[in-house]
PyMOL CGO cylinders between C-alpha atoms (Angstrom):
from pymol import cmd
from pymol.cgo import CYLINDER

trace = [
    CYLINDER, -38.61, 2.37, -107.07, -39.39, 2.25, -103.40, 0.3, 1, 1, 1, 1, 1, 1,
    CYLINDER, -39.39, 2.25, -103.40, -41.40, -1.28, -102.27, 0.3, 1, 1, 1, 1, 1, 1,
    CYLINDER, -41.40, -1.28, -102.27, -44.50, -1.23, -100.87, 0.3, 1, 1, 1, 1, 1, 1,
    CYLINDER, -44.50, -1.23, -100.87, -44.23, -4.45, -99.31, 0.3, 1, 1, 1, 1, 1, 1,
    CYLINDER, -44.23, -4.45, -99.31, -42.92, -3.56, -96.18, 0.3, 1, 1, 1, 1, 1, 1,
    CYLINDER, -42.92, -3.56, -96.18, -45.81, -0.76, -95.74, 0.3, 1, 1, 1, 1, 1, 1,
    CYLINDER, -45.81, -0.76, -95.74, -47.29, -3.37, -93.57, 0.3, 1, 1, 1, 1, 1, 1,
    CYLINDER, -47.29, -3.37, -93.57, -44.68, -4.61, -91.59, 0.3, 1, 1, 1, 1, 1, 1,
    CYLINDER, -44.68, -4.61, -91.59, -43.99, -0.92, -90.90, 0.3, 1, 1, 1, 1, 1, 1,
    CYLINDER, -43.99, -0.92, -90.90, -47.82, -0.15, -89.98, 0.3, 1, 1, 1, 1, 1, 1,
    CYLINDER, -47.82, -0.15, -89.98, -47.89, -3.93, -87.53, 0.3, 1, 1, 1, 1, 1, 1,
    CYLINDER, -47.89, -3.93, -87.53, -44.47, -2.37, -85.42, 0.3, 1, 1, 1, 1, 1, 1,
    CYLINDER, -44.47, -2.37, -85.42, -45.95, 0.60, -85.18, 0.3, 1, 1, 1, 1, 1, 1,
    CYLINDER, -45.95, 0.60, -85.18, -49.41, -0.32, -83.70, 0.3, 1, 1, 1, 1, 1, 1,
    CYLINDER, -49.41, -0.32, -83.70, -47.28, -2.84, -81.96, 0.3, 1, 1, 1, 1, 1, 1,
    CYLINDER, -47.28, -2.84, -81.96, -45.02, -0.27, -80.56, 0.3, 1, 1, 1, 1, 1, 1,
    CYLINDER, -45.02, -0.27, -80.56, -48.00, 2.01, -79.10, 0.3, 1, 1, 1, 1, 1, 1,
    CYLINDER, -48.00, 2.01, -79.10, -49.64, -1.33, -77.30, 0.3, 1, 1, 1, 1, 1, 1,
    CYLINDER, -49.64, -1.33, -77.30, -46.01, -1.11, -75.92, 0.3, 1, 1, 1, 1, 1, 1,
    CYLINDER, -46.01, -1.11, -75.92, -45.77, 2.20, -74.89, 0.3, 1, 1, 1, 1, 1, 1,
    CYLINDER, -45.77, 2.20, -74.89, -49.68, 1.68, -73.52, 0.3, 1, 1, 1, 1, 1, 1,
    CYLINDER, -49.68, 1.68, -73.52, -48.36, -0.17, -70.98, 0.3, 1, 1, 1, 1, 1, 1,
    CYLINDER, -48.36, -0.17, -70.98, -46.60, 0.32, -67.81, 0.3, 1, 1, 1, 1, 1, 1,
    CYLINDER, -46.60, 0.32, -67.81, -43.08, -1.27, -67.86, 0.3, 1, 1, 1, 1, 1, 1,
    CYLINDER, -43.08, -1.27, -67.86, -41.02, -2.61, -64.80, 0.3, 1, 1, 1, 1, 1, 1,
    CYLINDER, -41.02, -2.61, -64.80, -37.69, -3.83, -64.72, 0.3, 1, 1, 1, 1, 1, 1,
    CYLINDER, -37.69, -3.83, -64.72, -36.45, -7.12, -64.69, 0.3, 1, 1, 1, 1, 1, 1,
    CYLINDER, -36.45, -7.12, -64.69, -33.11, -7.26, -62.24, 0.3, 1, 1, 1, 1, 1, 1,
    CYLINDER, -33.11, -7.26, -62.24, -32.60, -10.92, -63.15, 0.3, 1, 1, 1, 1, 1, 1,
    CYLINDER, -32.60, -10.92, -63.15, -32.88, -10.61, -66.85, 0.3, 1, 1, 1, 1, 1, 1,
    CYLINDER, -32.88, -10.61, -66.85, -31.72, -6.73, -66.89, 0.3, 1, 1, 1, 1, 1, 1,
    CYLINDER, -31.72, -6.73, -66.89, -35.15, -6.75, -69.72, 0.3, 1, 1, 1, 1, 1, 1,
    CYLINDER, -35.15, -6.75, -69.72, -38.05, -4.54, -69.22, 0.3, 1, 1, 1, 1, 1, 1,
    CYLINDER, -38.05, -4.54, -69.22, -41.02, -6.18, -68.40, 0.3, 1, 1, 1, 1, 1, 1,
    CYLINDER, -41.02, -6.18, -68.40, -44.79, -5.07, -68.31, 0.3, 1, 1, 1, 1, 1, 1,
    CYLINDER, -44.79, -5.07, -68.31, -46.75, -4.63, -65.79, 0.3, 1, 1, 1, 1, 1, 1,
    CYLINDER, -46.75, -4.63, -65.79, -50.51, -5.82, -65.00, 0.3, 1, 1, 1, 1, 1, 1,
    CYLINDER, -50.51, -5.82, -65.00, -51.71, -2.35, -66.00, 0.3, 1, 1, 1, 1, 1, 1,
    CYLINDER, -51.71, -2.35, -66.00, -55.47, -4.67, -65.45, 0.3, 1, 1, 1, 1, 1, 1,
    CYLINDER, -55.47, -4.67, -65.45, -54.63, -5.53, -61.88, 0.3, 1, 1, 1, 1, 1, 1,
    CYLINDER, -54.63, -5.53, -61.88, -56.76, -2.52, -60.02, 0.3, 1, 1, 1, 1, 1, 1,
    CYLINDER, -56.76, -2.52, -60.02, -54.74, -0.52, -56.90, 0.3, 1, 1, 1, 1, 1, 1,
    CYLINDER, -54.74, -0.52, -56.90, -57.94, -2.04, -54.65, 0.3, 1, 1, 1, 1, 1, 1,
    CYLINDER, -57.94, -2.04, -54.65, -57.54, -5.57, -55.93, 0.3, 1, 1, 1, 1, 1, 1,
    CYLINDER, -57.54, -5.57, -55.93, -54.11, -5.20, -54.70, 0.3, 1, 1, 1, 1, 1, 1,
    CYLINDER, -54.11, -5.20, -54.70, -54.49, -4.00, -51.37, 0.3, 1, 1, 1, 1, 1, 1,
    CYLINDER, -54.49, -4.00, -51.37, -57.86, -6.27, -51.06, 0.3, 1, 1, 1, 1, 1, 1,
    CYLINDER, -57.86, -6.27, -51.06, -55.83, -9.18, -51.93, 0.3, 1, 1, 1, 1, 1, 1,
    CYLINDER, -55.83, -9.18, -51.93, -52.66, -8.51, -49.67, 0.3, 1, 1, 1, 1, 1, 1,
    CYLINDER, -52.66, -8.51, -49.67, -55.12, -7.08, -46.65, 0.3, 1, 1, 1, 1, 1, 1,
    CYLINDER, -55.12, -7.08, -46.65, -57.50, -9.20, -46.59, 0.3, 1, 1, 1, 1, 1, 1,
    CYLINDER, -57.50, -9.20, -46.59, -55.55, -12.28, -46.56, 0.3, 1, 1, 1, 1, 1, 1,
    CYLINDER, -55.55, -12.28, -46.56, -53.32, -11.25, -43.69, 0.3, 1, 1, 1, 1, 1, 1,
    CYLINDER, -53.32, -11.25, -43.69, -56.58, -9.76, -41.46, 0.3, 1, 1, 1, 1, 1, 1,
    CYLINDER, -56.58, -9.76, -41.46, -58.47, -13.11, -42.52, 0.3, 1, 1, 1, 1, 1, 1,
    CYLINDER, -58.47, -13.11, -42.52, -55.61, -15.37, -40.65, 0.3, 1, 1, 1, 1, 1, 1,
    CYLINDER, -55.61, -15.37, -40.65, -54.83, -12.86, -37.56, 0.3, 1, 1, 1, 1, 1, 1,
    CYLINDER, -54.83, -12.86, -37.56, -59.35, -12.71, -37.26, 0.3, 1, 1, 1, 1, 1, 1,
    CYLINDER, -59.35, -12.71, -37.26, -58.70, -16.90, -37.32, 0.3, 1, 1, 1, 1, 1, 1,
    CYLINDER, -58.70, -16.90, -37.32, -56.52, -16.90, -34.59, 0.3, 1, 1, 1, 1, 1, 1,
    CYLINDER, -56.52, -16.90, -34.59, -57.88, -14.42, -32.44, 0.3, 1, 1, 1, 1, 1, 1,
    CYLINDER, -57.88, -14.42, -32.44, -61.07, -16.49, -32.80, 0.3, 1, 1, 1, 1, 1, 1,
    CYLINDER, -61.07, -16.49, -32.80, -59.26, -19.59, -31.45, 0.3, 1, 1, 1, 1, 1, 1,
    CYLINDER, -59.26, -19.59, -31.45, -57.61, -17.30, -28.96, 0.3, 1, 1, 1, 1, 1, 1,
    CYLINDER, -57.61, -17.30, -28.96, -61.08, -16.23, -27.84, 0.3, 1, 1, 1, 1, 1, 1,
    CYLINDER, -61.08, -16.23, -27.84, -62.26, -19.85, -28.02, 0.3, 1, 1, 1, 1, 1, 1,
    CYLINDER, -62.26, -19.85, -28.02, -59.21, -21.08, -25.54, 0.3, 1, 1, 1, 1, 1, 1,
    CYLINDER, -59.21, -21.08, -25.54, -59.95, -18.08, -23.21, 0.3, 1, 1, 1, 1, 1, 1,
    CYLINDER, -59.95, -18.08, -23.21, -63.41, -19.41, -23.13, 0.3, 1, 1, 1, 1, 1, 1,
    CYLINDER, -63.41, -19.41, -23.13, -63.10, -23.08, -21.92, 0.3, 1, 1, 1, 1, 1, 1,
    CYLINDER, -63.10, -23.08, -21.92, -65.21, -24.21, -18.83, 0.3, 1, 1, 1, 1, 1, 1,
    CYLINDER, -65.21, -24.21, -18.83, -62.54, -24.01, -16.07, 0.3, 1, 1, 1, 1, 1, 1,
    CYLINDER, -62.54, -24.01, -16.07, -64.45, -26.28, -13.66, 0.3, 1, 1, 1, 1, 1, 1,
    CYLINDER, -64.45, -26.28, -13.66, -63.24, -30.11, -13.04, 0.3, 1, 1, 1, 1, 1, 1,
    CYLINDER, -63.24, -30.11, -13.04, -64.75, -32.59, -15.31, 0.3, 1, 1, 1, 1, 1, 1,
    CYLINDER, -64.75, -32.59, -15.31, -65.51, -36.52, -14.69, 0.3, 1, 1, 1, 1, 1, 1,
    CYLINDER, -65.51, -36.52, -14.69, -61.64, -36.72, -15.88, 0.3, 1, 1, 1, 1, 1, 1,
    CYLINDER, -61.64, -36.72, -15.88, -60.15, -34.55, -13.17, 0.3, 1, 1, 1, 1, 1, 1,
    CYLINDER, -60.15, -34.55, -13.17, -61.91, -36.13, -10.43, 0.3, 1, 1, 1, 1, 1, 1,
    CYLINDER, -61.91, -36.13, -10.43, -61.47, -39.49, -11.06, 0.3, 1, 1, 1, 1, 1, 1,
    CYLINDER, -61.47, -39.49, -11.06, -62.04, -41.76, -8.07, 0.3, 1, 1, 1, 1, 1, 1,
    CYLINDER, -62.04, -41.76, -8.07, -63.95, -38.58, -6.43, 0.3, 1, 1, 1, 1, 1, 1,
    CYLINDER, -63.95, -38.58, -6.43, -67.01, -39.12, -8.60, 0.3, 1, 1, 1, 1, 1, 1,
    CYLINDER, -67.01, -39.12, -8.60, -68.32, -41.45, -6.58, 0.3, 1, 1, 1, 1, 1, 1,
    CYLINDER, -68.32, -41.45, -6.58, -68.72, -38.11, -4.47, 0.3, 1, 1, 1, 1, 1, 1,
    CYLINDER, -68.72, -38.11, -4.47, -72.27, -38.17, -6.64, 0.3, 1, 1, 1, 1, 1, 1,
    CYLINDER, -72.27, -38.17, -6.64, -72.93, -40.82, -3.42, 0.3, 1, 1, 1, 1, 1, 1,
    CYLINDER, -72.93, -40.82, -3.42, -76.44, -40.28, -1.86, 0.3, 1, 1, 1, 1, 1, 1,
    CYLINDER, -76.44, -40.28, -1.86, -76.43, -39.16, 1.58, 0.3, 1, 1, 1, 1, 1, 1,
    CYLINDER, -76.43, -39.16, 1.58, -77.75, -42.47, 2.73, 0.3, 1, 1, 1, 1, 1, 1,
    CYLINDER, -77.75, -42.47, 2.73, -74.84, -44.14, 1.00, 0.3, 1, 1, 1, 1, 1, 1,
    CYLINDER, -74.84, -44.14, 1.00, -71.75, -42.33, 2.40, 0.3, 1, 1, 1, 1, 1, 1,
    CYLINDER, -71.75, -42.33, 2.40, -73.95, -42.93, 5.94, 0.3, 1, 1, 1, 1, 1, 1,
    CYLINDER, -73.95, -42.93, 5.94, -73.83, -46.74, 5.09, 0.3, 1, 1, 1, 1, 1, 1,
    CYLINDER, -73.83, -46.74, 5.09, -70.62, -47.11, 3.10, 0.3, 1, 1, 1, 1, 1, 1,
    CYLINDER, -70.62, -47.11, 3.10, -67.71, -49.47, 4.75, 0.3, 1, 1, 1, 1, 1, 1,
    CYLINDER, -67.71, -49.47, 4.75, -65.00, -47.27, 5.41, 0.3, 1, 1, 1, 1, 1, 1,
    CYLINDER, -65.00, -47.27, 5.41, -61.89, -48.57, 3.26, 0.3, 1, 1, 1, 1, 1, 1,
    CYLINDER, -61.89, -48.57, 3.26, -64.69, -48.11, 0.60, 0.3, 1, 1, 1, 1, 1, 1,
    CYLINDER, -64.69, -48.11, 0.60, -64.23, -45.59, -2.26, 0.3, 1, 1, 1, 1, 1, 1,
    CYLINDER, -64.23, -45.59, -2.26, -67.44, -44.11, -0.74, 0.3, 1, 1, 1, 1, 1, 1,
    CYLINDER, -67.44, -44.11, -0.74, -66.37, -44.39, 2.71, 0.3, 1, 1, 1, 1, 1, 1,
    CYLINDER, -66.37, -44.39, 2.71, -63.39, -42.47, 2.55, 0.3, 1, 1, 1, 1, 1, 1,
    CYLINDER, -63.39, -42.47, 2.55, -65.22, -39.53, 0.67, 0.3, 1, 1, 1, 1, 1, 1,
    CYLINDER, -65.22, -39.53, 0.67, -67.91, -39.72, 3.51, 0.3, 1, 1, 1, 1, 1, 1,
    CYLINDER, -67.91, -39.72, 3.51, -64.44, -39.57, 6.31, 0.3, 1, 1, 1, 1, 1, 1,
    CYLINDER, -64.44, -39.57, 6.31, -63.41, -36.30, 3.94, 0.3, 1, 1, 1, 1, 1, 1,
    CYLINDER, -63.41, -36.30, 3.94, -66.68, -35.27, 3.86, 0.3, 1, 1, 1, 1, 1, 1,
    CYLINDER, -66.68, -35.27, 3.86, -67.05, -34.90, 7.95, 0.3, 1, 1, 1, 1, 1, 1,
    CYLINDER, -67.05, -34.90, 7.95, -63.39, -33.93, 8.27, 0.3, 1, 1, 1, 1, 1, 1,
    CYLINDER, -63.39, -33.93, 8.27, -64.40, -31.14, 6.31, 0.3, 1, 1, 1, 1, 1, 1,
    CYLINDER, -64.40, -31.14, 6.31, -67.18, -29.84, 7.80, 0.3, 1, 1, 1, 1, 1, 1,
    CYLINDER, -67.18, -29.84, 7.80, -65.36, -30.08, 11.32, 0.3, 1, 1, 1, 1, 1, 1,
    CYLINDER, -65.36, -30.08, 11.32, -62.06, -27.54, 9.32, 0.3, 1, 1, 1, 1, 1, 1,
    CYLINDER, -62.06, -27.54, 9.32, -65.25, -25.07, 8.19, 0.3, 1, 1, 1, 1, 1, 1,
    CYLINDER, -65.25, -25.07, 8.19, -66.53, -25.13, 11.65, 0.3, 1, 1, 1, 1, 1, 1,
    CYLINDER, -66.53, -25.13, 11.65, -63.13, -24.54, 13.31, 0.3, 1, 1, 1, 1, 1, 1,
    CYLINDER, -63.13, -24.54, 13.31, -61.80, -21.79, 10.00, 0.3, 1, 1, 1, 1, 1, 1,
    CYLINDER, -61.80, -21.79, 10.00, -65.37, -20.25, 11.63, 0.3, 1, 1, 1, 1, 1, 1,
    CYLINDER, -65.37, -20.25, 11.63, -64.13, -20.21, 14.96, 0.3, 1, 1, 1, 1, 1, 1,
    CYLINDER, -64.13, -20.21, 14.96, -61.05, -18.87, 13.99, 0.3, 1, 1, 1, 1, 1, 1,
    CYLINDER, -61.05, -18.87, 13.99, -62.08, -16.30, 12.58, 0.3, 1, 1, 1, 1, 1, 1,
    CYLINDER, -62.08, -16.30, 12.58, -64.31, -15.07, 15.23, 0.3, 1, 1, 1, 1, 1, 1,
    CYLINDER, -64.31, -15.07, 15.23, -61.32, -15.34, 17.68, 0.3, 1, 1, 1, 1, 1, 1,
    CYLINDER, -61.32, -15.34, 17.68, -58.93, -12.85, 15.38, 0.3, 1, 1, 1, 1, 1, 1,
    CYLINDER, -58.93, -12.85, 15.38, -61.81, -10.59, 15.12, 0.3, 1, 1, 1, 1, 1, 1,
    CYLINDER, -61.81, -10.59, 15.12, -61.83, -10.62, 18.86, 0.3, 1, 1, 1, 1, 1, 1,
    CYLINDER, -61.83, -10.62, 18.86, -58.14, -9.79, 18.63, 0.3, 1, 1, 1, 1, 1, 1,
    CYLINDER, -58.14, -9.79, 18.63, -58.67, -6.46, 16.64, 0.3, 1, 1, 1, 1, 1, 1,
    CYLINDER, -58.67, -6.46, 16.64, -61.98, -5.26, 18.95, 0.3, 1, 1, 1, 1, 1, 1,
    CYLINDER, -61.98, -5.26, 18.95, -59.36, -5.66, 21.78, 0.3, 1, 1, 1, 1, 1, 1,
    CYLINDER, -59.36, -5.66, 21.78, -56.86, -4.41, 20.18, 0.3, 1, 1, 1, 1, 1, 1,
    CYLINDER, -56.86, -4.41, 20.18, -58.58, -1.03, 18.94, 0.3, 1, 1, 1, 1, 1, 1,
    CYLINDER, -58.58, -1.03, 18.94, -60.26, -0.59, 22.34, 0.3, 1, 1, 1, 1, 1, 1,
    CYLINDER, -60.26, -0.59, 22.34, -56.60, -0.34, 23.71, 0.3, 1, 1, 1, 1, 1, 1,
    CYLINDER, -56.60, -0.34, 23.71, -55.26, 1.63, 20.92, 0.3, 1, 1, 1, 1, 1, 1,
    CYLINDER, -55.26, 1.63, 20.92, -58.07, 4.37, 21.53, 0.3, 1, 1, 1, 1, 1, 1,
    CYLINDER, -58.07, 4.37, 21.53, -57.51, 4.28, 25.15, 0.3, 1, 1, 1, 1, 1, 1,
    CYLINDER, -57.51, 4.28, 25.15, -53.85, 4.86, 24.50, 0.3, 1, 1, 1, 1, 1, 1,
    CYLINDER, -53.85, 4.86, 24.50, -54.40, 7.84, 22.01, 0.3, 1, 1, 1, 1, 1, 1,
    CYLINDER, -54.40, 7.84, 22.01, -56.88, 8.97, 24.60, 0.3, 1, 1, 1, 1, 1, 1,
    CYLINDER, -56.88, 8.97, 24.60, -53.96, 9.27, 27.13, 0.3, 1, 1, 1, 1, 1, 1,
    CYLINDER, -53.96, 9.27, 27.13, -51.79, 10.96, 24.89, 0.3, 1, 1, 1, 1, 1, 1,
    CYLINDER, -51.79, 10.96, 24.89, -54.15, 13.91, 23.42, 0.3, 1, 1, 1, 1, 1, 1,
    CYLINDER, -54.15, 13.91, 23.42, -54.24, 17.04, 25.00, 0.3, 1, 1, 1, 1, 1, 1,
    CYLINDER, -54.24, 17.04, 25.00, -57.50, 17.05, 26.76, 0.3, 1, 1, 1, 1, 1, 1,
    CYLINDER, -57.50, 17.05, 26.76, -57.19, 15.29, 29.74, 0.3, 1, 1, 1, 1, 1, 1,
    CYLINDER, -57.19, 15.29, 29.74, -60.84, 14.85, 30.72, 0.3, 1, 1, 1, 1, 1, 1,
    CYLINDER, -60.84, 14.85, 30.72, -60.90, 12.02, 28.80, 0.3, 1, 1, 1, 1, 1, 1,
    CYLINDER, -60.90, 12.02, 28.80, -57.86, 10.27, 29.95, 0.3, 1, 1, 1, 1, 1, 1,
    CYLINDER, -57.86, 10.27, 29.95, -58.18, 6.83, 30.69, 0.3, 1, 1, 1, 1, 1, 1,
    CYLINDER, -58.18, 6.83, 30.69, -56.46, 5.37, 34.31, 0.3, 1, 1, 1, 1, 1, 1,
    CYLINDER, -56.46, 5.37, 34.31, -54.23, 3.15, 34.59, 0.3, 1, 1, 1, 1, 1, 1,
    CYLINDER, -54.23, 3.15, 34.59, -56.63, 0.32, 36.12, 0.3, 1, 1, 1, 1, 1, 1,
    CYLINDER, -56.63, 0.32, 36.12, -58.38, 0.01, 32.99, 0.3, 1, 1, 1, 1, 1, 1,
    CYLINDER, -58.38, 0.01, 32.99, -55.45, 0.58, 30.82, 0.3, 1, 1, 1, 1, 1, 1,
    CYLINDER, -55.45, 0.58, 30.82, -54.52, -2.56, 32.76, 0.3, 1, 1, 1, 1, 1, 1,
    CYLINDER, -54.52, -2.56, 32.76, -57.67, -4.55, 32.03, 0.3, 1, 1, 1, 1, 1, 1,
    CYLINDER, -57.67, -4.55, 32.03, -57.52, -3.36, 28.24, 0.3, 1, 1, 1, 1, 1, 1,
    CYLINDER, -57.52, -3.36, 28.24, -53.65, -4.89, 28.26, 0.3, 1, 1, 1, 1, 1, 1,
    CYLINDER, -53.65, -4.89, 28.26, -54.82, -8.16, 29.77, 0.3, 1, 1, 1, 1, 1, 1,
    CYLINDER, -54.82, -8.16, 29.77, -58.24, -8.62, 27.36, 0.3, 1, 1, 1, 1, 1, 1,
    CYLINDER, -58.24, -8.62, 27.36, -55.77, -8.00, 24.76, 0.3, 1, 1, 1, 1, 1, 1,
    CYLINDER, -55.77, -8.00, 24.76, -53.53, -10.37, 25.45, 0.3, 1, 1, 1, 1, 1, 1,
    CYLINDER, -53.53, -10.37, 25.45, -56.28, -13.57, 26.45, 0.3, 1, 1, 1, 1, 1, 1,
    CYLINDER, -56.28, -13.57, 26.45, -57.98, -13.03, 23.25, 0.3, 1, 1, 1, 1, 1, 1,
    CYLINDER, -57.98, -13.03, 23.25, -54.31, -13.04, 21.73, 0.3, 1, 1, 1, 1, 1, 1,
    CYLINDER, -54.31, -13.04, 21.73, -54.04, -16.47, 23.10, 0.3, 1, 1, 1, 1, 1, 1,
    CYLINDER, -54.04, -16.47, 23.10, -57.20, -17.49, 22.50, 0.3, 1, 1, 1, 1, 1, 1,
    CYLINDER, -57.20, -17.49, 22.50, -56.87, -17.33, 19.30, 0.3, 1, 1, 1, 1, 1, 1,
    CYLINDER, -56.87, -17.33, 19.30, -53.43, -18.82, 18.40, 0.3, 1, 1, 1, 1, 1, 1,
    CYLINDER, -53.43, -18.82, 18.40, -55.32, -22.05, 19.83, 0.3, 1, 1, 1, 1, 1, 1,
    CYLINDER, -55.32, -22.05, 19.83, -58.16, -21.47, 17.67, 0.3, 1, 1, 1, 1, 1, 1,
    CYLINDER, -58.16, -21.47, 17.67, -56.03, -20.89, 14.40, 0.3, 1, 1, 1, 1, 1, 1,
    CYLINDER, -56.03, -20.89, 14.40, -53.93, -23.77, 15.20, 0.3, 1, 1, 1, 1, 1, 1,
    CYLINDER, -53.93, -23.77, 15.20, -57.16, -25.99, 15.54, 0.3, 1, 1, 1, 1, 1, 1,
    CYLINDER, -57.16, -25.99, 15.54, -58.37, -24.69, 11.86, 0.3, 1, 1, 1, 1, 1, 1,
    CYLINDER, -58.37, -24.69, 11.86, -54.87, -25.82, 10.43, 0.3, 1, 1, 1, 1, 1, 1,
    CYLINDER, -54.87, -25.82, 10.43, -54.99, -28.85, 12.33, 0.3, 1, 1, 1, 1, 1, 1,
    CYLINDER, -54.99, -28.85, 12.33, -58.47, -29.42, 11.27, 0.3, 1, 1, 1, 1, 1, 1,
    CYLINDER, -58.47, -29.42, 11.27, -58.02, -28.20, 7.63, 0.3, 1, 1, 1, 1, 1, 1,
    CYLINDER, -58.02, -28.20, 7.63, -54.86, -30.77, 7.37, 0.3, 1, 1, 1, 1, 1, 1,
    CYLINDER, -54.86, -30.77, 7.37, -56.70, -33.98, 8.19, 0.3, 1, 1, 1, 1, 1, 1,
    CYLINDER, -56.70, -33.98, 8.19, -59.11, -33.22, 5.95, 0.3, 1, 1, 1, 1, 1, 1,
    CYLINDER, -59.11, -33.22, 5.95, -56.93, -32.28, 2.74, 0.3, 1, 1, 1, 1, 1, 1,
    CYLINDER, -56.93, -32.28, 2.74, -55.38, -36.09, 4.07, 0.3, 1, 1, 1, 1, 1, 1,
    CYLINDER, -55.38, -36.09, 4.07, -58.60, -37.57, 4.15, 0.3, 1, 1, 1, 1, 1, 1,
    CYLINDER, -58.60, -37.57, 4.15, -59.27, -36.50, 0.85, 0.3, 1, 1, 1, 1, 1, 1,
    CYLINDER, -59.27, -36.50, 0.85, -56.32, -37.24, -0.68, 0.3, 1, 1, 1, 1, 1, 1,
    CYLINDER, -56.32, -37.24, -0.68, -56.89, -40.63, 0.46, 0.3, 1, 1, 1, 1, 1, 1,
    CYLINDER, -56.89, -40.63, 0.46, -60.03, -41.02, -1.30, 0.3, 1, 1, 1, 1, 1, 1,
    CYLINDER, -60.03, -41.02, -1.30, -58.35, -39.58, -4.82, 0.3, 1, 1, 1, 1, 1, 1,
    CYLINDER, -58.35, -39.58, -4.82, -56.60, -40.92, -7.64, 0.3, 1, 1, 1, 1, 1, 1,
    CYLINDER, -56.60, -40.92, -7.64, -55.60, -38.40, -9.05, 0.3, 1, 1, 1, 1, 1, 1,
    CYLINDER, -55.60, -38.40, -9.05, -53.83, -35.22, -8.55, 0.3, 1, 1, 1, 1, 1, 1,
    CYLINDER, -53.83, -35.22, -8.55, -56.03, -32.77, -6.42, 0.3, 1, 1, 1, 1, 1, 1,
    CYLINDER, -56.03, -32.77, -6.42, -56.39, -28.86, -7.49, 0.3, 1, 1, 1, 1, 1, 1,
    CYLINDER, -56.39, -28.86, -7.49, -58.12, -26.45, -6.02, 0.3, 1, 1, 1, 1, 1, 1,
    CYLINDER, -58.12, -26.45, -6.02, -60.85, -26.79, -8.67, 0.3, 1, 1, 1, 1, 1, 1,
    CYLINDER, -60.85, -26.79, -8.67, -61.41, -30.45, -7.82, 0.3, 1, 1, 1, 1, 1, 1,
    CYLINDER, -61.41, -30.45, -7.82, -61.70, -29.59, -4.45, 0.3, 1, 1, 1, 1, 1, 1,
    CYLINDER, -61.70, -29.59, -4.45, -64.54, -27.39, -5.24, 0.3, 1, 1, 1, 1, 1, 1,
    CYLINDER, -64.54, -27.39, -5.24, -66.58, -29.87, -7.56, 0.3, 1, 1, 1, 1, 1, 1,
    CYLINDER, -66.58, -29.87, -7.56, -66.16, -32.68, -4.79, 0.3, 1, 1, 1, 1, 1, 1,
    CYLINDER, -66.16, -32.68, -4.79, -67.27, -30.37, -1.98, 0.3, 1, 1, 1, 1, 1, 1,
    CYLINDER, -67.27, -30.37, -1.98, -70.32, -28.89, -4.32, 0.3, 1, 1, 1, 1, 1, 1,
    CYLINDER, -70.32, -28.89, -4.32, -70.99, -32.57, -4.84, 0.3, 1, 1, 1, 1, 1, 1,
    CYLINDER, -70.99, -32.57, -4.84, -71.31, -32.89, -1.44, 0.3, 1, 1, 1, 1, 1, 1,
    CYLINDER, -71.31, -32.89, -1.44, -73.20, -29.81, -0.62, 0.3, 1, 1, 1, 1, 1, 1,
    CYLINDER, -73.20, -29.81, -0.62, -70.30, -28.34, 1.75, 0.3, 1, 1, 1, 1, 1, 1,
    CYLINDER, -70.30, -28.34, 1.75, -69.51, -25.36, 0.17, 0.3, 1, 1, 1, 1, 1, 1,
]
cmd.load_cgo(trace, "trace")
């Protein structure tokens, strides 16, 4: 006579066997065992979890990218230094003893103004350079066209040559007086700082001192 007590171990492997089969299966290359998968775990939860992590850090450091990219580049209390005390009133740097702080900042201060004025004359005197220039150039092409009724003689040719070649020399002394100038007051300035000078310091002392 056949037992019916293993009728129920029979029916719990079964159901136990399609839970099994229900579910997808990997395999284990440590353990050469199959192993199931997290049939639960959604193809969008996936992707949302793997994604979104990876575009959550890279949107972080863009954003401190962005926030670097963004910092004031104009000279702070910290880069100036000494050269705050270009915040001077006029009537100060007028009165200040000259080995003072302020003193030496009101020397910069007219050295500077004087290298503007002469970078101004400059360049008025290499503009004069390339009127003169031109004017001979023309004259020159004039000469060498084909029409000759407007052919330019040789007396003025002459003159053209010679304006030419005063402005030319005019205006190496005028360039070399805007160097010159320029020079004493980067000095003069330098003797007033502290600190290393850039050309953004420069440009917060001179708005300081309204010469910009």
């Amino acid at each position: 006579m056949r037992s019916t007590h293993r009728l129920p171990l029979l029916l719990s492997a079964g159901i136990a066997g399609l839970l099994v089969a229900a579910l997808p299966l990997g395999f284990d290359s440590a353990t050469f065992s199959p192993v199931a998968a997290q049939a639960w775990a959604g193809s969008d939860n996936g992707h949302g979890n793997g994604h979104g992590n990876g575009n959550a850090n890279g949107h972080a450091e863009h954003a401190q990218n962005d926030k670097s990219q963004d910092a004031d580049d104009d000279a702070d209390a910290g880069d100036l230094g000494a050269l705050n005390a270009a915040h001077a009133s006029d009537t100060a740097l007028a009165h200040a003893a000259p080995n003072s702080r302020v003193g030496k900042i009101a020397a910069y201060k007219e050295a500077e103004l004087a290298a503007k004025a002469a970078a101004a004359d400059a360049a008025t005197s290499d503009q004069a350079v390339a009127d003169a220039q031109k004017a001979l150039d023309d004259a020159n092409a004039a000469n060498a066209d084909a029409d000759p009724t407007n052919d330019v003689d040789q007396a003025t040719m002459d003159a053209l040559a010679k304006d030419l070649a005063d402005k030319q020399a005019a205006a190496a002394t005028t360039d070399a007086a805007a160097q010159s100038a320029q020079a004493d007051a980067d000095a003069k300035l330098a003797d007033a700082a502290n600190k290393p000078i850039t050309d953004k310091v420069v440009d917060a002392v001179n708005d300081l001192l309204g010469i910009n």
